[in-house]
C-alpha positions in Angstrom: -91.4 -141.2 97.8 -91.4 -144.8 98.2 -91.3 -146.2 101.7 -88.7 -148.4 102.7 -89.0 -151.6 105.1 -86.7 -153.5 106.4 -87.8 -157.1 107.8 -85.4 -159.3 109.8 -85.8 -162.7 111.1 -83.2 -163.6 114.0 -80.2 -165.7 112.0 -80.8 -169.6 113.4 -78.2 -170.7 115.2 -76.7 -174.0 113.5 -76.3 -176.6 116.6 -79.7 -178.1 115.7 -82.0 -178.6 113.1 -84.9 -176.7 112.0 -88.6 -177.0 113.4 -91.7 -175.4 113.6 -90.5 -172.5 115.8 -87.8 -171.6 113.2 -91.0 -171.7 110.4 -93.4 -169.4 112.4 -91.1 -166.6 112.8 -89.7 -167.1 109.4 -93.9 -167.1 108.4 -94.2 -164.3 110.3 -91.0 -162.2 108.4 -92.3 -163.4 105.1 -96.2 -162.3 105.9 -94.7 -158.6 106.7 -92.5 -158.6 103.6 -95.2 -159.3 101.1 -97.6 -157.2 102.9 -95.3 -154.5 102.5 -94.4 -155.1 98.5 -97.9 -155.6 98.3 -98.6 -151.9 99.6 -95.9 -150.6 97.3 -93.2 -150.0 99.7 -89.6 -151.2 98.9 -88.6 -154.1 100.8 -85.6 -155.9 102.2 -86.4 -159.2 103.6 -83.2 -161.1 105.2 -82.5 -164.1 107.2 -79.6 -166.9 107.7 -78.1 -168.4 110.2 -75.8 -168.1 113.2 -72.9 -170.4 112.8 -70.1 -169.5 116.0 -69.6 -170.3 119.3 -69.1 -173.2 121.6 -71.9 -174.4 121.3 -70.9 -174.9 117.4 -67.6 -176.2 118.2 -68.9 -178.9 120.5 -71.4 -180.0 117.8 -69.2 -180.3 115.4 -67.1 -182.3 117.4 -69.1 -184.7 118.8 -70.7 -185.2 114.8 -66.5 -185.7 113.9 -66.5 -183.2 111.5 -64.7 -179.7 111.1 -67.1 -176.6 112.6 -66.8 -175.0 109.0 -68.2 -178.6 107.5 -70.8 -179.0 110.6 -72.0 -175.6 109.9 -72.5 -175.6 106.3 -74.5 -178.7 106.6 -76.8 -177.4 109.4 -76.9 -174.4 107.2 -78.1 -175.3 103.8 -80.7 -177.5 105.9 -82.4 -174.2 107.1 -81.7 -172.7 103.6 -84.5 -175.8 102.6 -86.7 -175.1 105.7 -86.8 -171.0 104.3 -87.2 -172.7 100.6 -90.2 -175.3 101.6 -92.5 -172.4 103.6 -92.0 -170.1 100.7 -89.9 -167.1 102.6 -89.3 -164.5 100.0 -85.9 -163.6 101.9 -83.9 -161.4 99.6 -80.8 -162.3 101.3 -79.4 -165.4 103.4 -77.0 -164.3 105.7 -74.2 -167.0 106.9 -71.8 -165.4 110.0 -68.8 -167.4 108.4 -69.2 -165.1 105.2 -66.1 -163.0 104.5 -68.3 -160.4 104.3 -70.0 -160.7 107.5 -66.7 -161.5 109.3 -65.4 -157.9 108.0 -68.2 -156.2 109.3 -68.7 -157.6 112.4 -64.7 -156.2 112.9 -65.5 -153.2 111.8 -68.7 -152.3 114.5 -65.6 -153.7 117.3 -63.6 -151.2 116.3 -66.2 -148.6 115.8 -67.3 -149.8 119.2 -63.8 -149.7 120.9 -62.7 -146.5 119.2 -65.4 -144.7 121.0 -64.2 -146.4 124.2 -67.2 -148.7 125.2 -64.7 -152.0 125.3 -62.2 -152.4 127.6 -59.7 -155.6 128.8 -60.7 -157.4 132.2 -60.7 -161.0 132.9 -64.3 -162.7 133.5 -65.6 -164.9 136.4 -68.8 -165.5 136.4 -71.8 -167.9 135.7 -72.4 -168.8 132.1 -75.0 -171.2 130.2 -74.0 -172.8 127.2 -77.0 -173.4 125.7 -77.8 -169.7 126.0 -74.7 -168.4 124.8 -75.6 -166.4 127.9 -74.1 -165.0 131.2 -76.2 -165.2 133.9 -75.4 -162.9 137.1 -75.9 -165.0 140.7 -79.0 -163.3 141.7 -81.1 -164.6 138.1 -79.9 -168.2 139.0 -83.0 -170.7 140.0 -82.6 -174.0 142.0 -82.9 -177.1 139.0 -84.7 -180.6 139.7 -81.5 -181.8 141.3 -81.2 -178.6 143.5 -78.1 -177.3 141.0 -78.2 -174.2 140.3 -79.3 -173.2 136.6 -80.3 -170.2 134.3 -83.8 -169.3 134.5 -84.4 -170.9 131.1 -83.2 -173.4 132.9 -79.9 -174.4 131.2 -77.2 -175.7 133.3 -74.4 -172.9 133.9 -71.0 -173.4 134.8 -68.3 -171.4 136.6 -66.0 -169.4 133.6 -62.9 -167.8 134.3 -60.4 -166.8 131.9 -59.1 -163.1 130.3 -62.2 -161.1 128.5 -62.7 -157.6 126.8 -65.8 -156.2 128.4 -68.5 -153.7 127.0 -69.6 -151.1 129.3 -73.4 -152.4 129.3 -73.9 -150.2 132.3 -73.1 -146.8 130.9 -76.3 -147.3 128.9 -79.1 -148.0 131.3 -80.4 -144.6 131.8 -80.0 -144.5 127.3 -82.1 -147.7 127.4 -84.8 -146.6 129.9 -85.4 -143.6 128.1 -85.5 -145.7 124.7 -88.4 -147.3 126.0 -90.4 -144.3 127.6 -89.8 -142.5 124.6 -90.7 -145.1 121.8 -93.1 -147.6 123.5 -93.3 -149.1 119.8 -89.8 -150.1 119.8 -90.5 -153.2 121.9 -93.3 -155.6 121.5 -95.8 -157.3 122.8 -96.8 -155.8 126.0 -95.0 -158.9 128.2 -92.0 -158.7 126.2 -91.7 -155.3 127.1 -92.6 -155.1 130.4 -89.8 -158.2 131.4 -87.2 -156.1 129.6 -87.9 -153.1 131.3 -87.9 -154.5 134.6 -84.4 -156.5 133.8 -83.4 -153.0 132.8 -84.4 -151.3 136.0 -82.8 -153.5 138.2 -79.3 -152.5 136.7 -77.2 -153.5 134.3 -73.5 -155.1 134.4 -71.0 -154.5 131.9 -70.9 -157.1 129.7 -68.3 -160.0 129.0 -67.8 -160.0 124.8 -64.5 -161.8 124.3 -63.7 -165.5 125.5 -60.0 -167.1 125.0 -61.3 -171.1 125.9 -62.1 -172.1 122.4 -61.6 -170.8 119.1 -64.6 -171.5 116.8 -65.5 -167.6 116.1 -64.3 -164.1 115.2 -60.8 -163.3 115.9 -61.0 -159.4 117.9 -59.2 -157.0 115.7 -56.1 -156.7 117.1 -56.1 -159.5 119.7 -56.5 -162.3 117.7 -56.1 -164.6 121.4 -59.8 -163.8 121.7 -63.3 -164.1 119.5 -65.7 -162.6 119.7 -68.8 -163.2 122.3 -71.2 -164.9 119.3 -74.3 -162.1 120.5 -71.7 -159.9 119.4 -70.7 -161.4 116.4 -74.3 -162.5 115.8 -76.4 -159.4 116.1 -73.9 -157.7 113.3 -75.7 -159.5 110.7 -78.2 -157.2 110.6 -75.4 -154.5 109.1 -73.3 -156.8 107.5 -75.8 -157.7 105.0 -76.4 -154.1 103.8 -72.7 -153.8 103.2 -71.5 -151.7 107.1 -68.8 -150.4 107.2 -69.6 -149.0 103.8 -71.6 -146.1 104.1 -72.0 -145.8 100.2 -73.4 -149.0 99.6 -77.1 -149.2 98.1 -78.1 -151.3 100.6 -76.8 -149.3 103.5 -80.1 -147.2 102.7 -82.4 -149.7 104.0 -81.2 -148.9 107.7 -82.8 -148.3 110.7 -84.5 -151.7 110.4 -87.7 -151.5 110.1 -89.0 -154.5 112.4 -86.2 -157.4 113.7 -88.5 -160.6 114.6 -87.5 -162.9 117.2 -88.6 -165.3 119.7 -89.0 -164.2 123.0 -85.8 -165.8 124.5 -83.4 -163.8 122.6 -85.8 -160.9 123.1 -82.7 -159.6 126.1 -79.9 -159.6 123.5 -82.2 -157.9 120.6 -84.0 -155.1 123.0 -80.6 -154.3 125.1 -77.6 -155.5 124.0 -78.2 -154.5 120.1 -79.5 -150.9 121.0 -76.7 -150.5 123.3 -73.8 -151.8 121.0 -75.6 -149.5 118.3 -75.5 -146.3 121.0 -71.9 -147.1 121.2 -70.7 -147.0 117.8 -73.5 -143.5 116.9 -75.2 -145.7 114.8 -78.9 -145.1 114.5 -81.1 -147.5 116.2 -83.9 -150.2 114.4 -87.3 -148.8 114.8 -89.0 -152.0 116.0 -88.4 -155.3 117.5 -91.0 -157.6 118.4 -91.1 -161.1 120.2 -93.4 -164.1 119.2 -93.9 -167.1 121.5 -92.8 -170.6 122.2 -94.6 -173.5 120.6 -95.9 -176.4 122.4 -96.5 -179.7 120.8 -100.3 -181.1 122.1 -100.1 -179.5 125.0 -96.3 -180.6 125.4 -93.1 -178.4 125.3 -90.8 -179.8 122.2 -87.9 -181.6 123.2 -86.1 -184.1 121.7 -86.0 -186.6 124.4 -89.8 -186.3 123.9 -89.7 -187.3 119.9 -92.4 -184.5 119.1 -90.0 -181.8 117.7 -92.1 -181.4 114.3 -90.5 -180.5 111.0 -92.5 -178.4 109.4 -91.7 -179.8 106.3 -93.5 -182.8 107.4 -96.4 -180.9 108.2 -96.5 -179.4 104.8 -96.0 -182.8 102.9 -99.1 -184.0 104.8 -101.3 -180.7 105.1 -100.2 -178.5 102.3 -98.2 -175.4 102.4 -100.7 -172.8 102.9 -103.0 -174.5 105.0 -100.4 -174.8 107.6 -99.0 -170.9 106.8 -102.3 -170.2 107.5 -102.8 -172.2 110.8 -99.7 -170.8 112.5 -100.7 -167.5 112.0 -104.3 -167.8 112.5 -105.0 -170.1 115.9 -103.4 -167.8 119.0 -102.3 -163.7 118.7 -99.4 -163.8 117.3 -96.7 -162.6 120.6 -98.9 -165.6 122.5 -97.4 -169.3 123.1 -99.1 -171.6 120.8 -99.9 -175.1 120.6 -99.5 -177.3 117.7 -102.8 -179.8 117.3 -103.2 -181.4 115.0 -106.8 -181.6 115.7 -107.0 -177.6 115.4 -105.0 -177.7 112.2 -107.6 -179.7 110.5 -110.2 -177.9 111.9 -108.7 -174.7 110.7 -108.2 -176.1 107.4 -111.6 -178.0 107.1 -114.2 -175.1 109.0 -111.9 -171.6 107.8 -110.5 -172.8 104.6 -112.3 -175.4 102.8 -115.8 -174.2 103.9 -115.9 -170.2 104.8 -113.7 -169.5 101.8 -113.0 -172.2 99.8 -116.8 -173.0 99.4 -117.7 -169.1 98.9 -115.6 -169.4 96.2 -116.6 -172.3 94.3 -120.3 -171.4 95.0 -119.9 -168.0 93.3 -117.8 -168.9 90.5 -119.8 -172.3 90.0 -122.8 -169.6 89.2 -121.4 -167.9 87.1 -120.0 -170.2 84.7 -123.4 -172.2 84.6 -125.4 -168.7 84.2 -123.6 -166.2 82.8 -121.2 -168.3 80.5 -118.0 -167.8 82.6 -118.1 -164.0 81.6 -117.5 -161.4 84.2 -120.7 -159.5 84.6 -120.8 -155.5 84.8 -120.2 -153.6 87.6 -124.3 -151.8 87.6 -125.9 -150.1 90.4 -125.7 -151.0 94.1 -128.7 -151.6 96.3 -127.6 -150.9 99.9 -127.3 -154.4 100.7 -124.1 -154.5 97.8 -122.6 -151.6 98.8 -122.5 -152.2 102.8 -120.6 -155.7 101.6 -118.2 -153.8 99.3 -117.9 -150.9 101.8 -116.8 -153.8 104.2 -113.9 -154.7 101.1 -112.8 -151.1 100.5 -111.6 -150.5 104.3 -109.2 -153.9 104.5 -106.4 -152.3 103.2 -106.5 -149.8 105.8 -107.6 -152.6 108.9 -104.8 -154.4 107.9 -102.1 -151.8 107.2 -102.8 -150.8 111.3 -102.8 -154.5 112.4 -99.5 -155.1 110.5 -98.2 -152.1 112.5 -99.2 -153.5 115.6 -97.6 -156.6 113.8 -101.3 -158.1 115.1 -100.9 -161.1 112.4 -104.3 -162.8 113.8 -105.8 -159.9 114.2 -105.8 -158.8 110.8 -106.8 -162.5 109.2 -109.9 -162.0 111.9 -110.5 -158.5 110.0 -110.5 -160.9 106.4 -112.6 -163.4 108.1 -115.3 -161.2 108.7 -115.7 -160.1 105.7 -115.8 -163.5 104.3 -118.7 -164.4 107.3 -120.6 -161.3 105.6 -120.0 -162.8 102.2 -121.3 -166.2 103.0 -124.4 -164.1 105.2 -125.0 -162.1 102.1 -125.1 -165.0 99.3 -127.3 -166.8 101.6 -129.8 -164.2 101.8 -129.5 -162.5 97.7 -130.0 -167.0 96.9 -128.6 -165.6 93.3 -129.7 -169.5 92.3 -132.5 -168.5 92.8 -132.9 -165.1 91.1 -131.6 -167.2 88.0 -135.8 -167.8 88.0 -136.9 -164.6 88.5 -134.4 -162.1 88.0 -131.9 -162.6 85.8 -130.1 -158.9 86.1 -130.0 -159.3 89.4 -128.8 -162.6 89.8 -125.8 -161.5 87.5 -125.8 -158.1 90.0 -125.5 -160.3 92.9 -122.4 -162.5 91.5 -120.9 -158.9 90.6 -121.0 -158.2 94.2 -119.4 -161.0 95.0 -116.8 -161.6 92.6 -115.3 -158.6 93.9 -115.3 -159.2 97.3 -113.9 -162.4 96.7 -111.3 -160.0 94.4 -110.6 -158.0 97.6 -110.5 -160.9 100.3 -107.8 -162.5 97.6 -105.9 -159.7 97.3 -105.2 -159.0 101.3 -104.3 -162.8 102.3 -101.8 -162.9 99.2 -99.4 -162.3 101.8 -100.8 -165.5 104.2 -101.3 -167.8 101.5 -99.4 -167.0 97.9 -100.3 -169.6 96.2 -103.5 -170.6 97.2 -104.5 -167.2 96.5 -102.5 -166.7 93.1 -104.7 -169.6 92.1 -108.0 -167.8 93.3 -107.0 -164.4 91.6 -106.4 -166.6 88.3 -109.9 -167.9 88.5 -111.4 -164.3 89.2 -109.9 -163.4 86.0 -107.3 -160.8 87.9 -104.2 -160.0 86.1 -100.2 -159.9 87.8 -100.7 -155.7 87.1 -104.4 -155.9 89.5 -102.8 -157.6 92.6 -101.9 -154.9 94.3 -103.4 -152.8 97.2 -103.6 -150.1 95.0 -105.2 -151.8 92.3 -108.5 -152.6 94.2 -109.4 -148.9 94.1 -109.9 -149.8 90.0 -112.8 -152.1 89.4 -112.1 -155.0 86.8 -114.1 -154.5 83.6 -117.1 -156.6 82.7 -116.8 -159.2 80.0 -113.9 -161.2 80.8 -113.7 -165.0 80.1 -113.3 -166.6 83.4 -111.4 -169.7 83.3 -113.1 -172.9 84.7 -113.4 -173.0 88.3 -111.8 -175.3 90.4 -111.1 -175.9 93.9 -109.0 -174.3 96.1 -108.7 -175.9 99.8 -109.7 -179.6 99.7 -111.1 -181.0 103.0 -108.8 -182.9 104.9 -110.0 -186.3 105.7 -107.8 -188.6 108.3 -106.0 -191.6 106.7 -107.9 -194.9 108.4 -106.0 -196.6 110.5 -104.6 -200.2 108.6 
């Protein structure tokens, strides 16, 4: 039976526009989906964006258009973020949908039947920019000796009529959640905060708010909308058709793995689970938090002028080169910094030369010696078969690291295959075997060819293109890109197309 997985990034909420943090989880989402089609498993891959709220309204407002106009805008620019990094989404979820709108009523009412919402009135602190309430004991002292949130958003005083969700009935649900399935939260920091948060008790929650009106009207008490991580988190049933048990998409829940970054890890790894607990619906398997970016050493911010596009970065570096970086230069869960002198390292020391030149140098050797043909698989000296050995396992390395969701872990497991590759055409010198062993020379370029085959293969996922383009020069067909199909080696005699270079060295403009 074929395995299903179900990849989620968190929907981007519309009061900005995109940059590089958006990308690397998006990256991230998109490296896990193809991993997974690549394995054979059957895959749902969805993003979109978040599109209520005050924080919306206010936007929208100070822009001078209508939220509805504001948000399709801001919308259809992350749709072009998605488009530019090559996210295979199979679905772009917008929270002003119809269709969204209907579910996200539906889990209320689910919700409320089961008597988990009640009606209160709210006074409290609340941060804006978090869409978050904040009780008086997680307040820090600002810069001006205000007190703020401890992301350090400013909070104000809210008081007005609310329906509340009864958060507290499931701390003991939530702690035993955690002990029970330690791989339902990830990384280890992320985890650890969560619990602790947890442990020091939990409020009920306020989910309705009457002071502005750019959201979900509650069913029945249309005076209110909905709190927008309410509204919000429902995406991830909405696009599978909830409350509709019978549709085909419906079958794709639990959710395999929901990606975020770390500061809406609270609202993913309690509130979801808990709103799910309410209404008896089964909980996602798996949600993991990647870090914040820093720009040279700097935290983004606009006031700044270094919040990077990633667009730009594309236009300059090329697409995969900078898929490749994101991934590749700190363990993915980590912060990471954005250098520009690392990215062209990366691109010039990883790319160009460890695989790029491995490539060219192979396929260079056999066009010149052995007419471009694809020589015969023959008999292995030990050398060949510890190198292929190293080949046969990545599958399996990287199946375990994408379960970890160890990203950088598993392009290290590549990379030192492609170090052994380099190591081993250094030392068999096929160019010069051409002079006194011809059979082995071809034997040699065998050996290497499908490495390079195998190495191609596994970063398909990384870098699609780039490595569509290597496959097409290694004379592997859209039927032998598969996993699976490494375990069948490609027959001898096939015409080889001319080769050509894959990563180019970056070289710095000069300065005018």
């Amino acid at each position: 039976m074929t395995r299903r997985f179900y990849v989620t990034t968190p929907i981007y909420y519309v009061n900005g526009a995109p940059h590089i943090g958006h990308a690397y989880t998006s990256i991230a989402a998109d490296v896990m989906a193809r991993f997974h089609r690549l394995a054979g498993d059957d895959v749902f891959f969805l993003t979109g964006t978040d599109e209520h709220g005050q924080k919306v309204e206010q936007a929208a407002q100070a822009a001078g258009v209508a939220p509805k106009e504001f948000a399709d805008n801001v919308s259809a620019n992350f749709r072009s973020m998605a488009d530019a990094m090559a996210i295979s989404y199979d679905d772009f979820i917008r929270t002003t949908e119809p269709r969204h709108i209907a579910s996200a009523q539906a889990l209320w009412r689910k919700v409320a039947d089961n008597g988990a919402i009640y009606l209160d009135a709210y006074e409290g602190w609340y941060a804006l920019r978090d869409e978050c309430f904040y009780g008086e004991d997680e307040l820090v002292a600002g810069p001006d000796g205000k007190k703020v949130a401890p992301t350090g958003a400013p909070v104000e005083w809210v008081k007005e009529p609310s329906y509340f969700f009864r958060l507290s009935d499931y701390q003991d649900r939530l702690l035993e959640l955690y002990e029970q399935h330690p791989e339902f939260l990830g990384p280890h920091g992320a985890r650890n905060e969560i619990i602790s948060f947890v442990k020091q008790g939990l409020r009920n929650l306020s989910i309705s708010r009457t002071s502005f009106k750019w959201g979900i009207p509650v069913p029945g008490d249309e005076q209110h909308v909905m709190y927008v991580w309410f509204d919000a988190l429902a995406n991830y049933l909405s696009a599978l058709g909830y409350p509709d048990a019978d549709a085909p998409r419906m079958a794709y829940w639990p959710a395999s793995l929901h990606l975020v970054g770390k500061d809406i890890a609270r609202f993913h790894a309690i509130y979801w689970p808990a709103f799910l607990m309410a209404a008896g619906i089964d909980l996602p398997k798996k949600v993991f938090a990647n870090g914040w970016w820093t720009i040279e050493g700097q935290k983004m911010s606009k006031s700044l002028g270094n919040v990077v596009d990633p667009r730009e970065l594309v236009a300059e570096f090329g697409l995969d080169a900078v898929r490749f970086f994101v991934l590749r230069e700190v363990p993915f869960g980590g912060d990471s910094d954005l250098s520009r002198k690392a990215l062209i390292t990366r691109n010039n020391v990883e790319l160009a030369n460890d695989l790029g030149n491995l490539a060219q140098r192979t396929l260079s050797l056999v066009a010149r010696n052995c007419g471009g043909i694809l020589p015969e698989r023959r008999m292995l000296t030990e050398d060949d078969a510890k190198l292929l050995g190293q080949v046969v396992v990545l599958p399996q390395l990287l199946a375990a690291q994408f379960e970890r969701c160890a990203l950088t872990d598993a392009l290290e497991d590549v990379w030192k295959v492609i170090r052994a590759c380099n190591a081993y055409i250094d030392h068999q010198a096929p160019w010069a075997l051409r002079k006194t062993d011809v059979e082995r020379m071809a034997d040699v370029l065998r050996v290497l060819l499908d490495a390079l085959r195998g190495i191609a293969t596994m970063l398909q996922p990384f870098m699609p293109d780039s490595m569509a383009r290597m496959l097409d020069q290694l004379g592997v067909t859209q039927d032998e890109r598969t996993f699976a199909a490494l375990e069948v080696a490609l027959p001898g005699g096939r015409q080889l197309p001319a080769p050509q270079g894959i990563f180019p060295r970056y070289v710095e403009p000069k300065q005018s």
